[in-house]
C-alpha positions in Angstrom: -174.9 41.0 43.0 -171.9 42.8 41.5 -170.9 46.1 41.0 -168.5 48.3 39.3 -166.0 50.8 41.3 -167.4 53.5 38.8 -168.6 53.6 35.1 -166.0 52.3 32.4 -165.4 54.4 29.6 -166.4 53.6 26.2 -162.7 53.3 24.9 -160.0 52.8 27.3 -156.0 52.5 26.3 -153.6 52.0 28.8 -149.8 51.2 28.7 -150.1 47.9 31.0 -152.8 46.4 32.5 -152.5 43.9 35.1 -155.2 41.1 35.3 -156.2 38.7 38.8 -157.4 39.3 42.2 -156.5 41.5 44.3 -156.2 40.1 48.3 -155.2 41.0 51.3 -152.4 39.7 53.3 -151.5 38.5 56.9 -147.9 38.9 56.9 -145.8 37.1 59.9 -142.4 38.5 59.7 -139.6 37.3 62.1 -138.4 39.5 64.9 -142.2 41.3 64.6 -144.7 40.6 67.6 -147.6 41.1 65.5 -148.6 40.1 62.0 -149.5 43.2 59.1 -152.8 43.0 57.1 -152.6 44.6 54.1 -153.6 44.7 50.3 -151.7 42.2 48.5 -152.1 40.5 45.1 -149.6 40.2 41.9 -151.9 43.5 40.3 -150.9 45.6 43.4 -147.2 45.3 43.3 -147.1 45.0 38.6 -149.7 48.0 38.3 -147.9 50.2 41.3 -144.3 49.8 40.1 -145.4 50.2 36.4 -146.7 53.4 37.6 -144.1 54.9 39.4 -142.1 54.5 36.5 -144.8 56.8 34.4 -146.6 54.2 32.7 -150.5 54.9 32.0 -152.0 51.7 34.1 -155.1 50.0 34.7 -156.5 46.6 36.9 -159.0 44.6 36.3 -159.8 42.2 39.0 -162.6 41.3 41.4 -162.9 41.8 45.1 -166.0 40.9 47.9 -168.2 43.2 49.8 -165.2 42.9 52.5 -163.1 44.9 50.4 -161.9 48.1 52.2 -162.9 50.9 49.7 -159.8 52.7 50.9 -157.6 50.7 49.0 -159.5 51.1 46.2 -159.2 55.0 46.6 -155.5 54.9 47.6 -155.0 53.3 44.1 -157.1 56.4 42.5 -155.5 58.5 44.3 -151.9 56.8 42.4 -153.5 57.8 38.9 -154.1 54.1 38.7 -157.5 53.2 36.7 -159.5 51.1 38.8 -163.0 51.3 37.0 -162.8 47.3 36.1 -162.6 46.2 39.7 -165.6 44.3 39.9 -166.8 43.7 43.6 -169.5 41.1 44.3 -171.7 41.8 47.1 -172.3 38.7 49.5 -168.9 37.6 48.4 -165.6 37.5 49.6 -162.2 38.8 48.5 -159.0 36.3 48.1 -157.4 36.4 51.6 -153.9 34.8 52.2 -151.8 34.2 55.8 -148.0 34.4 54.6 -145.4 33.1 57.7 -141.9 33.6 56.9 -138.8 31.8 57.7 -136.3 33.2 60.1 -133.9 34.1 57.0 -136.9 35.3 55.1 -136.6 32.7 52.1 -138.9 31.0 52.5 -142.6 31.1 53.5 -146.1 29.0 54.0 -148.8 30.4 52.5 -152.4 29.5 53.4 -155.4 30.7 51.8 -158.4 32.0 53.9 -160.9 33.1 51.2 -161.2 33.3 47.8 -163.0 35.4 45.3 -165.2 34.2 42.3 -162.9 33.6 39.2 -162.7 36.6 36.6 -165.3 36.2 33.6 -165.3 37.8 30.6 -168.4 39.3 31.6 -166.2 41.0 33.5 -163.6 42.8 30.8 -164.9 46.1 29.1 -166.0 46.0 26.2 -163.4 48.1 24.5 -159.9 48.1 25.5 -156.7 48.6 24.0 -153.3 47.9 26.1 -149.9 48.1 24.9 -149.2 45.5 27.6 -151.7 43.2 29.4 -150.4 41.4 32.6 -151.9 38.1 33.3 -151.1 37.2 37.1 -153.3 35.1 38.8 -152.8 34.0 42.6 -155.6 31.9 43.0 -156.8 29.9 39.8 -159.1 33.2 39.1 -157.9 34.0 34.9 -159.5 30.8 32.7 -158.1 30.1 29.5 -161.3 32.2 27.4 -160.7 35.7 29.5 -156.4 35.3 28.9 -157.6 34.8 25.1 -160.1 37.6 25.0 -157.5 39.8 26.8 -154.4 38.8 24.0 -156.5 39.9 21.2 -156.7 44.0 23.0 -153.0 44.0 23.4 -149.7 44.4 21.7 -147.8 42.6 24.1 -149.2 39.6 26.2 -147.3 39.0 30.2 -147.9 35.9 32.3 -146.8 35.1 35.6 -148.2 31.5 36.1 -147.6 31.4 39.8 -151.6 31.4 40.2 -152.4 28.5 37.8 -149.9 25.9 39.6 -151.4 26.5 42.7 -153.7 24.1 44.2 -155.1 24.0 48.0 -155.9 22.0 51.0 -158.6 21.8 52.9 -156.9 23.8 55.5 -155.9 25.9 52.4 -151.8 25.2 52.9 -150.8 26.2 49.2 -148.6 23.6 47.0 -148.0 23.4 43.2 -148.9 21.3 40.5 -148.4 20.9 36.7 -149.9 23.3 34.7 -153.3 21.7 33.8 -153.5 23.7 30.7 -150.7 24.3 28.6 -152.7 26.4 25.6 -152.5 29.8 27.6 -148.0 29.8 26.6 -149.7 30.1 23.1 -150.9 33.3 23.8 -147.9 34.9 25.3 -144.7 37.2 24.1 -142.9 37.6 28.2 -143.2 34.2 30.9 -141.9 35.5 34.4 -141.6 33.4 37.6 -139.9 31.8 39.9 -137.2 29.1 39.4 -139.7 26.1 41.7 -142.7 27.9 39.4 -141.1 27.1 36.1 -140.0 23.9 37.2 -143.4 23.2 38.0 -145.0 24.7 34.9 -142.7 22.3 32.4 -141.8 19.4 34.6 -137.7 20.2 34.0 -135.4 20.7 36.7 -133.1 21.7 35.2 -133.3 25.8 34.1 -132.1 25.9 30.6 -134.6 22.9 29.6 -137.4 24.3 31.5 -136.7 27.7 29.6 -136.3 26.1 26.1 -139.4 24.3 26.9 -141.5 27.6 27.8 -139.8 29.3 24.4 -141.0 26.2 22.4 -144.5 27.8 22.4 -143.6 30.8 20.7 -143.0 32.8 23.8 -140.5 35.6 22.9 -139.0 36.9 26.2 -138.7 34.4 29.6 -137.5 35.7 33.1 -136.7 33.3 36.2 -136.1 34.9 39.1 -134.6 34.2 41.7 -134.5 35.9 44.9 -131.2 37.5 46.4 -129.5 35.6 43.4 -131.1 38.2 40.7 -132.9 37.3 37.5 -132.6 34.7 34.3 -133.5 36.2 30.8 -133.7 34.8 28.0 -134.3 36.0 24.4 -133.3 35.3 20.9 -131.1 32.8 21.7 -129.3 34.6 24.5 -129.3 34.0 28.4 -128.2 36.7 30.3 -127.4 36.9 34.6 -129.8 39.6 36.1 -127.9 40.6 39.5 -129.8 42.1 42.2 -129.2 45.1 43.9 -128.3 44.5 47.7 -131.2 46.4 49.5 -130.6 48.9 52.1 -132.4 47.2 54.2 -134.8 43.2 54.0 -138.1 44.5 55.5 -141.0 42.3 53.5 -140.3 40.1 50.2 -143.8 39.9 49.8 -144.3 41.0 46.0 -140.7 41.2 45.0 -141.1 39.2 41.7 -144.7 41.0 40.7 -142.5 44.5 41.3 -139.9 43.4 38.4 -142.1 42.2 36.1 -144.1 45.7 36.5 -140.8 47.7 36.4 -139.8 45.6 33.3 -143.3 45.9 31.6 -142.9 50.0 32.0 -139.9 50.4 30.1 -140.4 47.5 27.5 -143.7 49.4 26.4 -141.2 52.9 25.4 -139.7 50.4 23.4 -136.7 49.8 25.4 -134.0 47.1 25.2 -135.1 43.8 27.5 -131.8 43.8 29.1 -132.4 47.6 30.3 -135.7 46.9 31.3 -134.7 43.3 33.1 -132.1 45.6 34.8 -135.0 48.6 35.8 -137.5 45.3 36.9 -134.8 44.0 39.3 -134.0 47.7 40.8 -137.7 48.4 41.7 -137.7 44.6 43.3 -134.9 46.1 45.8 -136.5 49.0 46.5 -140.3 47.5 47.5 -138.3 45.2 50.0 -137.2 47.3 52.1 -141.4 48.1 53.2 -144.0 46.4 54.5 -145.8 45.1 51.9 -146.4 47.7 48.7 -145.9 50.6 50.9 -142.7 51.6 49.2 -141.4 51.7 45.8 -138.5 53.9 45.9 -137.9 56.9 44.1 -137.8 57.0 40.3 -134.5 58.1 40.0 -133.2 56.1 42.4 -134.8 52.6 40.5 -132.8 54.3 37.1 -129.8 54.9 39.2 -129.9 51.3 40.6 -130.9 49.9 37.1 -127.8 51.8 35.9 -125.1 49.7 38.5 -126.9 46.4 37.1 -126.9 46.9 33.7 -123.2 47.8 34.4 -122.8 44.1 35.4 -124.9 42.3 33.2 -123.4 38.8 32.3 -124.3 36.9 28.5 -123.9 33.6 28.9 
């Protein structure tokens, strides 16, 4: 059986909307006795970033009957839409352990549940979206619902991280080639990580690996990479993102899925992508220093940040 959060509009028009599952997260941090469970998922960290910045969002994703309606109102309560959040009674919502290395750069990830994939049953049937968001964790977007989605939308996002990913038995998470290659088509911005990218094209080495991700049309592409800032690419141009040195290294967790959301903000008002690269990596540095997406910094402390790195933002 599935239900809706609450009735859809007839016409709905949103500045992003971020598409895949929301979960919820063990985290195991070092130097903390006890692991944190809390909502997790690419939407959470894209659709609250992108609204802290002002943007008009909205999710679509689908959860189980274990989904704590609590998050669903903490994200109402955020002036975030969440009347496409389908939840499917009987079933379960996407559930991942995360254990992090000492230095915090690395982590296993094992997946303890998993919702049903999205349909496109499951999109309303009238949407318009100056950005749509595609970030899957778990396999959950198929090729027909990215499709659908690209045709209600101006500008097209994809963070592949969720269609690399394949699982155990035990559910221990490792990547593999992209199986299908026709959803680059649909796409004007590719963000992930340097390993993802890698994956996704089967180049090691960056600057292939991005020329093969522009071969499909794809306008804008973003590589990030941790504590060593951001790649972007466009028109020909590669420029160095630098991050901004946190106050303090709480929680990774969501790091990348909080640029892309910042960038995504601004690049809707029309912005330049450098600014909005430089925005993208200042709200990453500001949702690590809390547990999970409990903090995103103040806005004019992401524009003052932004600011410093656009300051030092290197064409190559």
């Amino acid at each position: 059986m599935l239900l809706r959060n609450e009735e859809a509009t007839e016409f709905q028009s949103f500045d992003v909307v971020s598409v895949g599952h929301f979960c919820i997260d063990l985290i195991s941090l070092p130097g903390r006795q006890r692991p944190y469970v809390i909502l997790g998922g690419s939407v959470t960290y894209v659709s609250l970033s992108a609204k802290r910045l002002g943007a008009n969002v909205s999710v679509i994703s689908k959860v189980g009957e274990d989904f704590p309606q609590a998050y669903l109102w903490w994200f109402s309560q955020e002036g975030i839409d969440v009347s496409n959040v389908a939840k499917i009674m009987q079933g379960k919502t996407t559930r991942f352990k995360l254990n992090y290395s000492k230095d915090m750069s690395n982590r296993i990830m094992r997946l303890a549940s998993k919702a049903p994939p999205i349909q496109i049953v499951d999109l309303p049937d009238a949407l318009q979206a100056k950005a749509v968001h595609l970030s899957p964790i778990a396999n959950e977007i198929p090729y027909e619902v990215a499709e659908k989605l690209a045709k209600s939308s101006e500008v097209v996002s994809l963070d592949p991280q969720g269609l690399v990913r394949v699982f155990s038995k035990n559910g221990f998470v490792a990547n593999e080639p992209l199986k299908d290659k026709r959803i680059l088509e649909l796409i004007n911005v590719y963000k992930s990580s340097q390993a993802e990218i890698a994956t996704v094209t089967g180049m090691v080495d960056l600057s292939s690996a991005i020329k093969a991700i522009h071969d499909f049309g794809v306008e804008i592409v973003i590589v990030t990479m941790g504590m060593k800032g951001a790649v972007l690419s466009m028109g020909g141009e590669v420029y160095e993102i630098p991050a901004y040195t946190p106050n303090k290294l709480v929680d990774p967790t969501g790091a990348g899925d909080a640029f892309i959301g910042g960038f995504l903000a601004e690049y809707v008002r029309g912005k330049e992508a450098l600014w909005c690269a430089c925005v993208g990596s200042a709200v990453a540095s500001t949702v690590v220093e809390g547990v999970g997406p409990t903090f995103f910094g103040d806005r004019n402390e992401i524009y003052r940040r932004a600011s410093v790195l656009y300051e030092k933002g290197i064409k190559h």
